[in-house]
C-alpha positions as CSV (number, residue, x, y, z in Angstrom):
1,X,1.3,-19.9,-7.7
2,X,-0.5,-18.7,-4.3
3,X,0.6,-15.6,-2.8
4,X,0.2,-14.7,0.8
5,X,-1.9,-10.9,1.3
6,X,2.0,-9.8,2.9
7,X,3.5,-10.9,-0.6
8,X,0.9,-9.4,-2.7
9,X,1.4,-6.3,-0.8
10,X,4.8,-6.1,-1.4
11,X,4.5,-6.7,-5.3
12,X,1.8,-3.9,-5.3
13,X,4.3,-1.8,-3.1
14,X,7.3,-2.9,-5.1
15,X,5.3,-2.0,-8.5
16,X,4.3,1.6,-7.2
17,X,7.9,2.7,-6.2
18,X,8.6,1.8,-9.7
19,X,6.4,2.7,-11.8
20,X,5.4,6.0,-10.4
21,X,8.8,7.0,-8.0
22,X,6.5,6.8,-4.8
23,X,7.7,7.2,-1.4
24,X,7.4,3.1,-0.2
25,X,6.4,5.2,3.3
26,X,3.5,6.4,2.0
27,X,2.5,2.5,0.5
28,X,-0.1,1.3,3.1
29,X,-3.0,-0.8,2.5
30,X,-5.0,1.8,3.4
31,X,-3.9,4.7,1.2
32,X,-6.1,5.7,-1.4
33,X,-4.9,5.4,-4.7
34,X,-6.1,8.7,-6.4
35,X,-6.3,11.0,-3.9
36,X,-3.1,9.8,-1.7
37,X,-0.8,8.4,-3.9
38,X,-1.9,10.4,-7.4
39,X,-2.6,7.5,-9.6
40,X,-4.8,7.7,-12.3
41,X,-6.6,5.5,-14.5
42,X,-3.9,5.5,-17.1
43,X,-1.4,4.6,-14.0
44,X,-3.9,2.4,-13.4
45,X,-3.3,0.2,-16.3
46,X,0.3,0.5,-16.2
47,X,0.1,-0.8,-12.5
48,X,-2.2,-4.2,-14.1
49,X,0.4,-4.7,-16.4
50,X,3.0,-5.2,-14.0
51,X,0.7,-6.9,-11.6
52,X,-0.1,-9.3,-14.6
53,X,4.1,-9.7,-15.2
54,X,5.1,-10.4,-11.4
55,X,2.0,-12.8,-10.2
56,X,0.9,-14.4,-13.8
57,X,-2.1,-13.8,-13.1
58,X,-4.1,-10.9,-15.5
59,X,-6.4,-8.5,-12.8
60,X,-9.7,-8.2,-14.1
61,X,-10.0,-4.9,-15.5
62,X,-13.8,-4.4,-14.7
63,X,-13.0,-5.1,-11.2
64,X,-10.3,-2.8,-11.3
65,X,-12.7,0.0,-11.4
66,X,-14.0,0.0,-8.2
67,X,-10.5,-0.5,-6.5
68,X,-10.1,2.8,-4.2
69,X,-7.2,2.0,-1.7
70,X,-3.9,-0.2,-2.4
71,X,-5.8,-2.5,0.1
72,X,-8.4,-3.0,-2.9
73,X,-5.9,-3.7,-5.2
74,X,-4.2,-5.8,-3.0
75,X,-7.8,-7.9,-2.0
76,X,-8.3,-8.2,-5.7
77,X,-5.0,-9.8,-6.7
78,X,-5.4,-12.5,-3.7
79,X,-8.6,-13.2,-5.0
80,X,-7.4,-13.9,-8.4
81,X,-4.6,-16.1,-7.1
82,X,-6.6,-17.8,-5.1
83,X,-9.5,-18.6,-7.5
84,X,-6.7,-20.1,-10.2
C-alpha cells in the first residue's frame, strides 16, 4: 500500500503519542527527535517496530541512523513505500 507524506505523518505522530506519552502538539515534521521530543536509540527501535506493524513495510535500520527530525523519519518511510 502507498501512503501519502500527510498519512505517514500521522502514523509517525500516532506511534509517538503511544509509545513514548508525547504531547501530539509538540509532533511536527520539524521537531528533532533527540533533542525535542527525548527519543533515543532504544526508542528508536521501538518506534521501527511499530512503523514496520502499521505500514508493512520494515524501515531500514542503517538509514535510520541518520534520521534527525520526525520529518526524516517521515521522508524515509515514504521512500520505502514508494520504492515497494
Amino acid at each position: 500500500m502507498t501512503y501519502s507524506k500527510d498519512e505517514i505523518f500521522n502514523i509517525v505522530r500516532d506511534a509517538l503519542v503511544d509509545l513514548f506519552d508525547i504531547d501530539a502538539n509538540k509532533i511536527k515534521p520539524d521537531a528533532l527527535l533527540y533533542e525535542d521530543l527525548d527519543i533515543d536509540s532504544i526508542d528508536a527501535v521501538d518506534l521501527i517496530v511499530r512503523l514496520k506493524e502499521k505500514t508493512g513495510k520494515k524501515p531500514d535500520v542503517e538509514a535510520f541512523r541518520h534520521v534527525r527530525t520526525v520529518g526524516d523519519v517521515v521522508d524515509s518511510i515514504y521512500a520505502i513505500t514508494k520504492a515497494n
